[in-house]
Structure formats: structure tokens, C-alpha cells
N, CA and C atoms as a LAMMPS dump frame, in Angstrom:
ITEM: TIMESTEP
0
ITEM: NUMBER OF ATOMS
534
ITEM: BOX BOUNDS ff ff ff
-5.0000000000000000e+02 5.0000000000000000e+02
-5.0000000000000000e+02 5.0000000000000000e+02
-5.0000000000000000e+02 5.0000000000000000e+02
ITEM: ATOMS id mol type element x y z
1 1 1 N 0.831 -1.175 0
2 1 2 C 0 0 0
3 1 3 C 0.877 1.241 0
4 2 1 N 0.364 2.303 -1.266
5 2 2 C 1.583 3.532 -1.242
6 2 3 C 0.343 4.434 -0.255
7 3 1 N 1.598 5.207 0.702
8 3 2 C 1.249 6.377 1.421
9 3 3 C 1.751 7.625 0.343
10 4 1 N 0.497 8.331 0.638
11 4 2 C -0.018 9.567 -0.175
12 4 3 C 0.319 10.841 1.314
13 5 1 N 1.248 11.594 0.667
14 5 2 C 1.692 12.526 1.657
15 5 3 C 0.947 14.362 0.724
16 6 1 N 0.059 14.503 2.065
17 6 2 C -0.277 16.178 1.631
18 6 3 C 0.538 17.146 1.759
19 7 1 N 1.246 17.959 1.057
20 7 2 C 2.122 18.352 1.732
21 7 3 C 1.272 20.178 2.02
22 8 1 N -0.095 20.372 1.389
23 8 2 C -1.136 21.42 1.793
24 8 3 C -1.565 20.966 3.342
25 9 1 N -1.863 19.436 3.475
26 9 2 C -2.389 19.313 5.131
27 9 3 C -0.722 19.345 5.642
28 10 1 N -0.054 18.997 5.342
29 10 2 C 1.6 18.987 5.975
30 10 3 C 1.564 20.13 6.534
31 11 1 N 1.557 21.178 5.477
32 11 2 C 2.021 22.605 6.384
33 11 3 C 0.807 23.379 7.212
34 12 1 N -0.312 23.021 7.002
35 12 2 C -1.594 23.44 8.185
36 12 3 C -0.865 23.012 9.397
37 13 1 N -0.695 21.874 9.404
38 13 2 C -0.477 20.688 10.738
39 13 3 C 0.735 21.447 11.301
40 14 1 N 1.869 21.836 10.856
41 14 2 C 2.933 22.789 11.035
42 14 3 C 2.384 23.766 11.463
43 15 1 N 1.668 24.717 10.685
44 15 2 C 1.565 25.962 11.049
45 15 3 C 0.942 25.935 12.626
46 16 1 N -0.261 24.882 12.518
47 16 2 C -0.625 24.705 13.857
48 16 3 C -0.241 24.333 15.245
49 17 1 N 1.328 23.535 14.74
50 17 2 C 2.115 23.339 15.844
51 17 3 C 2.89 24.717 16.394
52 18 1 N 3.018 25.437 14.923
53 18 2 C 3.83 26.558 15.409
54 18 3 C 2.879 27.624 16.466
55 19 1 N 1.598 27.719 16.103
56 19 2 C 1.506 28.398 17.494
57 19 3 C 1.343 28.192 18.885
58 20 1 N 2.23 27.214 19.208
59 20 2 C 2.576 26.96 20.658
60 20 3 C 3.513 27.714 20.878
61 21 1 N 4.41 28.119 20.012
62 21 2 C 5.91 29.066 20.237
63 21 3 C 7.326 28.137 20.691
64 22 1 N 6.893 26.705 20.31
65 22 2 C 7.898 26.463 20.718
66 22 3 C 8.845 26.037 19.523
67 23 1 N 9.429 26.768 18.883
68 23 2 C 10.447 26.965 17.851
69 23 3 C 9.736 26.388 16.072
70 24 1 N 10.796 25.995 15.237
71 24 2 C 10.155 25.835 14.437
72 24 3 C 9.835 24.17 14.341
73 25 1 N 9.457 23.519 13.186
74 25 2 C 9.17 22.286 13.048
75 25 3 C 10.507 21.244 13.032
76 26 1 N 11.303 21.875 12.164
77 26 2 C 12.345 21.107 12.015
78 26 3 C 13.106 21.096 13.279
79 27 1 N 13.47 22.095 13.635
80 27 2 C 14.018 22.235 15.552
81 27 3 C 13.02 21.418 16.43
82 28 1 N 11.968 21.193 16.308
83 28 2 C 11.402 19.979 16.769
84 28 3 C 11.414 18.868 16.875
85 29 1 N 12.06 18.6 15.518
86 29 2 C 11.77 17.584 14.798
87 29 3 C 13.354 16.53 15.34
88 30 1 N 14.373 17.636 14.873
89 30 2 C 15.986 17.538 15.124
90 30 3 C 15.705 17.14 16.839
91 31 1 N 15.57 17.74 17.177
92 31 2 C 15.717 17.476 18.898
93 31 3 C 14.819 16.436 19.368
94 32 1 N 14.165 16.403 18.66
95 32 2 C 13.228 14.691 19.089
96 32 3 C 13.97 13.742 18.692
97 33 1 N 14.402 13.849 17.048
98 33 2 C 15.191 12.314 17.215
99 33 3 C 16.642 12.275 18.435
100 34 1 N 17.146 13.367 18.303
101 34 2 C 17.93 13.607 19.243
102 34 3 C 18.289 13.102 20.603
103 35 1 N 17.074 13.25 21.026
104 35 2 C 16.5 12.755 22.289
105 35 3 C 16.847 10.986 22.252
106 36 1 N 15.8 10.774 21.115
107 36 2 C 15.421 9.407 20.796
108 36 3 C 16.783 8.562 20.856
109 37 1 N 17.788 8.995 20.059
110 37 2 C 19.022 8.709 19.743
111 37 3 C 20.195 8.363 20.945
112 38 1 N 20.324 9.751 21.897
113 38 2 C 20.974 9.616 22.788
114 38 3 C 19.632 9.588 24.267
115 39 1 N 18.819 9.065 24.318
116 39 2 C 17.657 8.819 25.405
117 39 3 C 18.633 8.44 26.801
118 40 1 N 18.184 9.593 28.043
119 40 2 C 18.982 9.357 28.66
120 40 3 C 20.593 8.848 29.499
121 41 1 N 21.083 9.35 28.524
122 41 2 C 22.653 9.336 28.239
123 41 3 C 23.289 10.835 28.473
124 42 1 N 24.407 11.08 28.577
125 42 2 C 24.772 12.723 28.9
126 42 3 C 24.716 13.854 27.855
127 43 1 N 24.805 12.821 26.469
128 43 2 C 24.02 13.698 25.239
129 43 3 C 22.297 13.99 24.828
130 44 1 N 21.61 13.384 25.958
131 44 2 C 20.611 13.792 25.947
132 44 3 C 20.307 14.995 25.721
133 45 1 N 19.283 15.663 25.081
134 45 2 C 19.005 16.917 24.831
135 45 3 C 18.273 17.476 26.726
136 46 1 N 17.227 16.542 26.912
137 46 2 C 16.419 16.814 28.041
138 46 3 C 16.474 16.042 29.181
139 47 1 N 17.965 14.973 29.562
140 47 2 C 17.049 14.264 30.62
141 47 3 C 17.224 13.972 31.901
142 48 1 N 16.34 14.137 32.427
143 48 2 C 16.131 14.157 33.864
144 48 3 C 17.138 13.445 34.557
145 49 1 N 17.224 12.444 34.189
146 49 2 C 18.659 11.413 34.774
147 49 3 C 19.583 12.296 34.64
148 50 1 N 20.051 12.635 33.444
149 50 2 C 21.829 13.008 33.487
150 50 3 C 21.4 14.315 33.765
151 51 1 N 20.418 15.389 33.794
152 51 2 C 20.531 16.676 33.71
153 51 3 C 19.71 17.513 35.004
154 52 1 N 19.149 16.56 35.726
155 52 2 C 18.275 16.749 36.389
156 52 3 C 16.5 17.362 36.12
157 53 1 N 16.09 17.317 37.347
158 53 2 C 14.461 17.866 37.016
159 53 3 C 14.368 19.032 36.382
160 54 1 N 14.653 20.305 36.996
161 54 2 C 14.657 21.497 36.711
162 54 3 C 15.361 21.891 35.169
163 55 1 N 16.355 21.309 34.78
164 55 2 C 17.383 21.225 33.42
165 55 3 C 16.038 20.605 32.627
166 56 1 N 15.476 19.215 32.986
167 56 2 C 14.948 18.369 31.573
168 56 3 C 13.139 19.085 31.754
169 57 1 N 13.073 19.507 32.704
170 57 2 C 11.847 20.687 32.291
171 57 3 C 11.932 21.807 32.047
172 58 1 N 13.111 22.515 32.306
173 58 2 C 12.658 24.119 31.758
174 58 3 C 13.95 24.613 30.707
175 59 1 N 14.675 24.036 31.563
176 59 2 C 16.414 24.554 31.827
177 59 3 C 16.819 24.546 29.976
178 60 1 N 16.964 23.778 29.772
179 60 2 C 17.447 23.326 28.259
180 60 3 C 16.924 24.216 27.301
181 61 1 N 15.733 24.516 27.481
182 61 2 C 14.757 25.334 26.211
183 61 3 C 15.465 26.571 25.989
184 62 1 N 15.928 27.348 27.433
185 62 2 C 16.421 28.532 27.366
186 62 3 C 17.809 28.862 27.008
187 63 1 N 18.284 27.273 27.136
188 63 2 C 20.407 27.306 27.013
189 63 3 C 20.353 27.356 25.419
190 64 1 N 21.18 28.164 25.368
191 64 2 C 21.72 28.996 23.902
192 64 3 C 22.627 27.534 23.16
193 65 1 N 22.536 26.426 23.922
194 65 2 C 23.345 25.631 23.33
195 65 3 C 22.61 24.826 22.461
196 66 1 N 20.956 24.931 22.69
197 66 2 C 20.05 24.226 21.813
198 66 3 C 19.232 24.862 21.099
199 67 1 N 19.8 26.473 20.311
200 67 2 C 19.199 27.037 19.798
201 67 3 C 19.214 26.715 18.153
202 68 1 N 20.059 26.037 18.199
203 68 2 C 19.868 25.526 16.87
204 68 3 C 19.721 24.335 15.781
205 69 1 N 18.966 24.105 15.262
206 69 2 C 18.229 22.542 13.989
207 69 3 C 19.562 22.004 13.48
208 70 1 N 19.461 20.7 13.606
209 70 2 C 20.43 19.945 12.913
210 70 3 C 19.944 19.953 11.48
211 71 1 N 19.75 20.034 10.417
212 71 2 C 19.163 20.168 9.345
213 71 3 C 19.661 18.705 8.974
214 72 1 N 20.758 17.858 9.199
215 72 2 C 21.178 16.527 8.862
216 72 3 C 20.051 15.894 9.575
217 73 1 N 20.341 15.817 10.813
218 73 2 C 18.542 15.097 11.433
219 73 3 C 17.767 14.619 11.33
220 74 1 N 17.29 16.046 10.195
221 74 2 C 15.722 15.892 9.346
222 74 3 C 16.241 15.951 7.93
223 75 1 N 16.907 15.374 7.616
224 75 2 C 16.826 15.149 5.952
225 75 3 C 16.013 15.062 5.627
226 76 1 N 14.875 14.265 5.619
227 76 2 C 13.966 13.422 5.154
228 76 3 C 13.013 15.001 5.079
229 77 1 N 12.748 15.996 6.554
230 77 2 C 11.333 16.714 6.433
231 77 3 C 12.103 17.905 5.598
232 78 1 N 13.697 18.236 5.822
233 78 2 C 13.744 19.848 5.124
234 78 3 C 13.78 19.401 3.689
235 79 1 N 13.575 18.601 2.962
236 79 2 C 13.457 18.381 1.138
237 79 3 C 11.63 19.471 1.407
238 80 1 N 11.153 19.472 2.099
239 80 2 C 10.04 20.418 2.293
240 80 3 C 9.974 21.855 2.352
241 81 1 N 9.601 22.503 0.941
242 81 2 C 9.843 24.266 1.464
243 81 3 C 9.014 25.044 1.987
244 82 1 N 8.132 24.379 2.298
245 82 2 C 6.904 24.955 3.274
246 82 3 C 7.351 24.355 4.746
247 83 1 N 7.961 23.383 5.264
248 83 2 C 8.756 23.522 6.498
249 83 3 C 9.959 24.41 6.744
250 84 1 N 10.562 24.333 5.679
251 84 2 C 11.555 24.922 5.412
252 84 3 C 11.486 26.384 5.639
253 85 1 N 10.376 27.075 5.069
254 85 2 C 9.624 28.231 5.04
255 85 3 C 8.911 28.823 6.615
256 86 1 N 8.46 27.459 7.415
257 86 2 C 7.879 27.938 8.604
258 86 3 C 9.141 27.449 9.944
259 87 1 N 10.547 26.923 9.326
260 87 2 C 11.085 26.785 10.135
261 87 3 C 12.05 28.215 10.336
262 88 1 N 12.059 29.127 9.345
263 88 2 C 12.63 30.569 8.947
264 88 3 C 11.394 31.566 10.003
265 89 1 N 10.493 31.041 9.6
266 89 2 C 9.107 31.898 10.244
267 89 3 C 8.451 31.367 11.358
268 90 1 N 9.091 30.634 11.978
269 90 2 C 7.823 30.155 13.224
270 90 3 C 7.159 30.844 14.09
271 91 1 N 7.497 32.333 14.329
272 91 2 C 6.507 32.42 14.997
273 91 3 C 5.672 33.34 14.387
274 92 1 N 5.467 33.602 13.131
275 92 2 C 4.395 34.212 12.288
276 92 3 C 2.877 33.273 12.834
277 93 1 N 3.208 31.821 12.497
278 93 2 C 1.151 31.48 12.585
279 93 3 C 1.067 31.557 14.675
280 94 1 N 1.854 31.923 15.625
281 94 2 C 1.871 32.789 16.489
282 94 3 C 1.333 34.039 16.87
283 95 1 N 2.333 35.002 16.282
284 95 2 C 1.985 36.105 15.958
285 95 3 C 0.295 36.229 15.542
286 96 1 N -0.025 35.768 14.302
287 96 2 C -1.332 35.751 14.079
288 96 3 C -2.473 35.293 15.105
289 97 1 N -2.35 34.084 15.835
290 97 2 C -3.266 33.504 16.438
291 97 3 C -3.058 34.421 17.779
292 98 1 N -2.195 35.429 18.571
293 98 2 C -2.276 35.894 19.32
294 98 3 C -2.626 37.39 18.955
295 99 1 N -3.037 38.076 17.238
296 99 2 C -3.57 38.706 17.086
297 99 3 C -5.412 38.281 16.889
298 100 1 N -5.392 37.332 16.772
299 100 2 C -6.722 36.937 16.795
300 100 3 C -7.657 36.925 17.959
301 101 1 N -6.885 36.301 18.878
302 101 2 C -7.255 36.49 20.583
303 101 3 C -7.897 37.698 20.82
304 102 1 N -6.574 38.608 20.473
305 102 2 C -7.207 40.366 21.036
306 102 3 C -8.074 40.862 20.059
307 103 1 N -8.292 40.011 18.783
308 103 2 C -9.416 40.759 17.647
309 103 3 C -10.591 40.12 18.311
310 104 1 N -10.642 39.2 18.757
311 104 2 C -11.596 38.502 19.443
312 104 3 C -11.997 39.266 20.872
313 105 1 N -10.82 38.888 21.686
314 105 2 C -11.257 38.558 23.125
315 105 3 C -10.633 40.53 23.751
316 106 1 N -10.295 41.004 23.123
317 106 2 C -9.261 42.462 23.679
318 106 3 C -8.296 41.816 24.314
319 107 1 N -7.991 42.535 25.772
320 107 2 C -6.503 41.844 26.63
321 107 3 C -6.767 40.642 26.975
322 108 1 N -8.52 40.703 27.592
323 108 2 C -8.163 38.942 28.629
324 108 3 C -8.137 38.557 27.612
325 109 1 N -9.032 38.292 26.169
326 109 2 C -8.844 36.895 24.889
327 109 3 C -7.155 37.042 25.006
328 110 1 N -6.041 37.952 24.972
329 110 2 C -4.584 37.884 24.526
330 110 3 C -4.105 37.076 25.374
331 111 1 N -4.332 37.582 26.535
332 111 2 C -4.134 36.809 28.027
333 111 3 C -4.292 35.42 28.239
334 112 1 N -5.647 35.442 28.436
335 112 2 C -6.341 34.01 28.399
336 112 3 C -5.899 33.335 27.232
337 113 1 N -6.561 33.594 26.345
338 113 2 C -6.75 32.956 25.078
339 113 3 C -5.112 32.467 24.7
340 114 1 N -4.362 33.265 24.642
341 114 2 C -2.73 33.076 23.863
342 114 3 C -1.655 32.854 24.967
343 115 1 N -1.689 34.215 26.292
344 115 2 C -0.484 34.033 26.66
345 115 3 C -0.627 33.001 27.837
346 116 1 N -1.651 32.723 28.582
347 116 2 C -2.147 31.672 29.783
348 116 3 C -1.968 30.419 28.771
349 117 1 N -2.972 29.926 27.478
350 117 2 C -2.474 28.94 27.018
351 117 3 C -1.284 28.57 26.981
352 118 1 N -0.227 29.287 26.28
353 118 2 C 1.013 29.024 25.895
354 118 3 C 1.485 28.402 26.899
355 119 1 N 1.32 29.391 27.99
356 119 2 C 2.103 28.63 29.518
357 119 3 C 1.827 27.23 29.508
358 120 1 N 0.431 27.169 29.754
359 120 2 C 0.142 25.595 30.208
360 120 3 C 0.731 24.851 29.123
361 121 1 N 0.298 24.955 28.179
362 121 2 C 0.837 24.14 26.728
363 121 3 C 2.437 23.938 26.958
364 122 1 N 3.006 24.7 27.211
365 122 2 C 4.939 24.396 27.522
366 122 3 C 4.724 23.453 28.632
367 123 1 N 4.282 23.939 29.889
368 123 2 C 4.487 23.195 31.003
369 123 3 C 3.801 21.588 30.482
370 124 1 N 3.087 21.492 29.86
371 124 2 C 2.46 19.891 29.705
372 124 3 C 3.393 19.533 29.034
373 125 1 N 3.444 19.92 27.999
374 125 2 C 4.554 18.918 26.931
375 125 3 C 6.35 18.88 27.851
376 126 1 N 6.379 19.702 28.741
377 126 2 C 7.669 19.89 29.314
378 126 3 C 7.929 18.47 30.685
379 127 1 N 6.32 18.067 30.87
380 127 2 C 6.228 17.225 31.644
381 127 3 C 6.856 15.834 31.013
382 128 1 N 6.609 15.791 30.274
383 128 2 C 6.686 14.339 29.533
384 128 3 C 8.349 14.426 29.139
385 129 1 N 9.187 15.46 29.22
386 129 2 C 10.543 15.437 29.15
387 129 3 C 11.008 15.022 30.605
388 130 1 N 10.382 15.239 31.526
389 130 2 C 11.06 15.53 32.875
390 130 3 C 9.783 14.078 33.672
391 131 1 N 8.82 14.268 34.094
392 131 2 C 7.962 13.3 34.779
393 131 3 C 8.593 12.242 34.226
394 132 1 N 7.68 11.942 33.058
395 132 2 C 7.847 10.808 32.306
396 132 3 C 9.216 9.95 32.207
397 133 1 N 10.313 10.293 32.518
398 133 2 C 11.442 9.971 32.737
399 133 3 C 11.746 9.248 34.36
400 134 1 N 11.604 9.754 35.025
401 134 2 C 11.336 9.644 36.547
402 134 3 C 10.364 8.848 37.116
403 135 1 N 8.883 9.102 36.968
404 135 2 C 7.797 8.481 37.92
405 135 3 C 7.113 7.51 36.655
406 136 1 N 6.373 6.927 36.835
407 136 2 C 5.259 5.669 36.569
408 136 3 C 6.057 4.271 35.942
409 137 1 N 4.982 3.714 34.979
410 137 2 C 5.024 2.166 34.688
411 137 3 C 6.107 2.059 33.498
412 138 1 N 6.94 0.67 33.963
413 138 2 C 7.799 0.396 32.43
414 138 3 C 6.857 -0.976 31.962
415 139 1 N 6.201 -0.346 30.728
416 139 2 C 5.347 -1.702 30.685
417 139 3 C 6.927 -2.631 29.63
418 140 1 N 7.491 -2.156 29.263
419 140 2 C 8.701 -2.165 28.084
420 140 3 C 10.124 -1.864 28.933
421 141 1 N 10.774 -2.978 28.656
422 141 2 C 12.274 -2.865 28.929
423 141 3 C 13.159 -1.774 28.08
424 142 1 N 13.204 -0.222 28.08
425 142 2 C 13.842 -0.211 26.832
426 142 3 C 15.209 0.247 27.63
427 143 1 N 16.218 1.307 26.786
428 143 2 C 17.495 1.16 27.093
429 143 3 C 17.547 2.154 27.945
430 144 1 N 15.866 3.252 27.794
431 144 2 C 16.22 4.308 29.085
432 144 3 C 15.158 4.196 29.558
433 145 1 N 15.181 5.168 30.898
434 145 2 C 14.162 5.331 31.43
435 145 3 C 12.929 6.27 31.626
436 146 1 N 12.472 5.909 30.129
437 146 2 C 10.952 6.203 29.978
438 146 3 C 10.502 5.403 30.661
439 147 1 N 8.97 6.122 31.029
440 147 2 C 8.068 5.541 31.705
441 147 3 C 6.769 5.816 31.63
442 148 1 N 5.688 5.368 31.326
443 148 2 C 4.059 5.75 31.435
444 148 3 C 3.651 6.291 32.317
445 149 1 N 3.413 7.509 32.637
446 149 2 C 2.997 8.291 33.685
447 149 3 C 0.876 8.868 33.255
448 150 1 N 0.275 8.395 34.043
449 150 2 C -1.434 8.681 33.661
450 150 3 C -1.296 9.706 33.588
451 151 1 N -1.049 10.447 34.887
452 151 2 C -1.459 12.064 35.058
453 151 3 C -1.139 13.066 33.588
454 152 1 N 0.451 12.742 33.806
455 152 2 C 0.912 13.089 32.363
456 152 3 C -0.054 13.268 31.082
457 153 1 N -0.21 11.791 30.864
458 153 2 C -1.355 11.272 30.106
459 153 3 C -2.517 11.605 29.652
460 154 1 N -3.241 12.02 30.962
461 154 2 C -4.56 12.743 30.972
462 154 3 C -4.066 14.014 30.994
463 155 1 N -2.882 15.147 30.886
464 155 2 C -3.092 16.21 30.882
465 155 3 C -2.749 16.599 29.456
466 156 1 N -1.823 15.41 28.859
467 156 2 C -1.279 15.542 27.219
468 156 3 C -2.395 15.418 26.419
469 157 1 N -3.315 14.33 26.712
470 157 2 C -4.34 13.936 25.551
471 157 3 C -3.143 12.682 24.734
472 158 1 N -2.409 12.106 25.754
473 158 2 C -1.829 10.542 25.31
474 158 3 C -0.34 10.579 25.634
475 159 1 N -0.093 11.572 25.487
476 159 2 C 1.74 11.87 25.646
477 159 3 C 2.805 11.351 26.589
478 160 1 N 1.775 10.872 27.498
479 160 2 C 2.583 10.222 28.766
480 160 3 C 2.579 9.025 29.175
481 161 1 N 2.029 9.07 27.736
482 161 2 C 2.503 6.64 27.448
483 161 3 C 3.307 6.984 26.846
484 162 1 N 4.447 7.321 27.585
485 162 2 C 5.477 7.6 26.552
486 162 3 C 7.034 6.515 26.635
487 163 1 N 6.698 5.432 27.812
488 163 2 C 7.442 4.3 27.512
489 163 3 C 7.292 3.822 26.717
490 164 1 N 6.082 3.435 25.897
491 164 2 C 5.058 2.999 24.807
492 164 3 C 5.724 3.676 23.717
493 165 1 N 5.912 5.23 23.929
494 165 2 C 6.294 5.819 22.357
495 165 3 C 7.886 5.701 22.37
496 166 1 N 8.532 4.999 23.598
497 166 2 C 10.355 4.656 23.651
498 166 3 C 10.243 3.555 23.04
499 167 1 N 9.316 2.825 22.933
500 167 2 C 9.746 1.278 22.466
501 167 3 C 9.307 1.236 21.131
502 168 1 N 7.805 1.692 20.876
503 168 2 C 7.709 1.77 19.238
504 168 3 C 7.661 3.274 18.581
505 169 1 N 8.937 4.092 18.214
506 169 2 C 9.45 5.259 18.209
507 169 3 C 8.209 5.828 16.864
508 170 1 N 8.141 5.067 16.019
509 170 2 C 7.554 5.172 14.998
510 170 3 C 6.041 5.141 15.164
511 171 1 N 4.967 4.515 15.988
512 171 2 C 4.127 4.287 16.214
513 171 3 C 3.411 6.141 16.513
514 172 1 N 2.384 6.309 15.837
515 172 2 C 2.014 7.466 16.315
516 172 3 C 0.903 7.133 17.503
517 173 1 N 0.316 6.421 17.43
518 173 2 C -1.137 5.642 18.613
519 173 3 C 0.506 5.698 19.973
520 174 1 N 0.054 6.564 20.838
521 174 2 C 0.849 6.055 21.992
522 174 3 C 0.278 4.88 23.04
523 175 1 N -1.105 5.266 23.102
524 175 2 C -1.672 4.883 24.067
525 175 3 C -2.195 3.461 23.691
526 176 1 N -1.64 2.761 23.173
527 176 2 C -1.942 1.285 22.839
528 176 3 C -2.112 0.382 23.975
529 177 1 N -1.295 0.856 24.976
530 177 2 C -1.679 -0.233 26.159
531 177 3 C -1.45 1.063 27.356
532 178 1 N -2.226 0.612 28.356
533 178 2 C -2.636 1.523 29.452
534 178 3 C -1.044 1.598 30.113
């Protein structure tokens, strides 16, 4: 069976990641396999083991040492010039959606709507670098220590079966087994 790739839904799905603010796609993209690659080891990008709590939740995002995309990494996504394009621009579909707030909502929609989201939105996904490493279930032996954390879980919308997403890296369904 051939997979049929959109590359019109490709860059929606992008643009929509980009307004979380947290960098562009490909810098996402690079530092995930990254992760994946060296998973709890001292080249870890995020982890709690070698870097501690405070480092693999906040600490790293802000060090100037991970400000920049391996573009080797992602071979495979930068042949894309609409990633390519929103990894130059990420925080344009940002920008916009936090002008929309205040076209909408005035300060609290900016507030509420953009800059309160954003927060929570970092802090959840920041959990699953730092919790998820540390506390819950190894349903899977793998080589680090990921772990299935619920809470996580229920606050990601799946993200914190994320021993589940250490063992089948490729699998997008995380939550295959509780």
C-alpha cells in the first residue's frame, strides 16, 4: 500500500504546531530524534537522569546551546519548502493567532486565550521530558528510562505513554496499552 503525503495538510499541521511558540518544526523535529538517539545518556538533549528535574523541564529550552536545527537530522522533512519556510518563520502562525485572541477577546482573549495557554501548553509537553522519565510504569524494557505516567497522560491527551512511544518510536497511537 503507497502512502499519499499532503504536503497542503503537511504545512496546516505545522503551522498549527507553530503556534505553541515552541520553535520551528524542524528544531522539533531535530531534537526529538535527538532525544530518541541519545535517550537518557549525557548527550541527551532533556534528561532528567543526566541533567536533572529542573534542566529536563525548563532549563534546556532557554540554554543557547540548543538554539539551533540539525538540518542533517531531518533530511527526510527539510526536502520540504513549506517547512523549510515555517522553520525561517515560526513564529508568524503565532503572531497571528495571538492577534486573533485580542481581535476577538481584547486583553483577557490575549491573556487568556494566547499568553495563559502558551504557559500551560509548555508546562504539559515539558512534563513528559522531565515526569515521564522519573515516575510511573515500564510496561517495556527499553534502554532508558521512559516511563508511562497517567497524570501526564490525561493532561497531554496521550503523551505520557510515553514508555510505549520509547519502544515503538515510529508508532504514532501512543496509548496502545494503558
Amino acid at each position: 500500500m503507497r502512502t499519499v503525503r499532503s504536503t497542503s495538510f503537511q504545512f496546516v499541521l505545522a503551522c498549527l504546531r507553530c503556534t505553541a511558540l515552541q520553535k520551528g518544526p524542524l528544531w522539533w523535529a531535530s531534537h526529538h530524534r535527538h532525544h530518541h538517539r541519545h535517550s537518557d545518556t549525557p548527550e541527551d538533549v532533556h534528561s532528567p537522569v543526566t541533567g536533572g528535574l529542573w534542566w529536563s523541564h525548563v532549563g534546556w529550552v532557554f540554554a543557547p546551546d540548543w538554539n539551533e536545527c540539525d538540518l542533517n537530522a531531518v533530511h527526510d522533512l527539510s526536502r520540504y519548502p513549506e517547512l523549510r519556510c515555517l522553520e525561517y518563520a515560526h513564529a508568524a502562525p503565532a503572531a497571528l493567532l495571538a492577534g486573533l485572541c485580542f481581535a476577538i477577546g481584547g486583553w483577557s482573549g490575549l491573556v487568556v486565550g494566547f499568553f495563559l495557554s502558551s504557559v500551560l501548553s509548555h508546562h504539559a509537553v515539558f512534563l513528559v521530558n522531565s515526569v515521564c522519565h522519573l515516575w510511573g510504569r515500564r510496561r517495556y524494557a527499553t534502554a532508558d528510562a521512559s516511563r508511562n505516567n497517567v497524570v501526564v497522560a490525561l493532561l497531554t491527551l496521550g503523551e505520557g505513554w510515553h514508555n510505549n512511544h520509547h519502544h515503538y518510536q515510529s508508532n504514532a497511537n501512543q496509548g496502545f496499552h494503558w
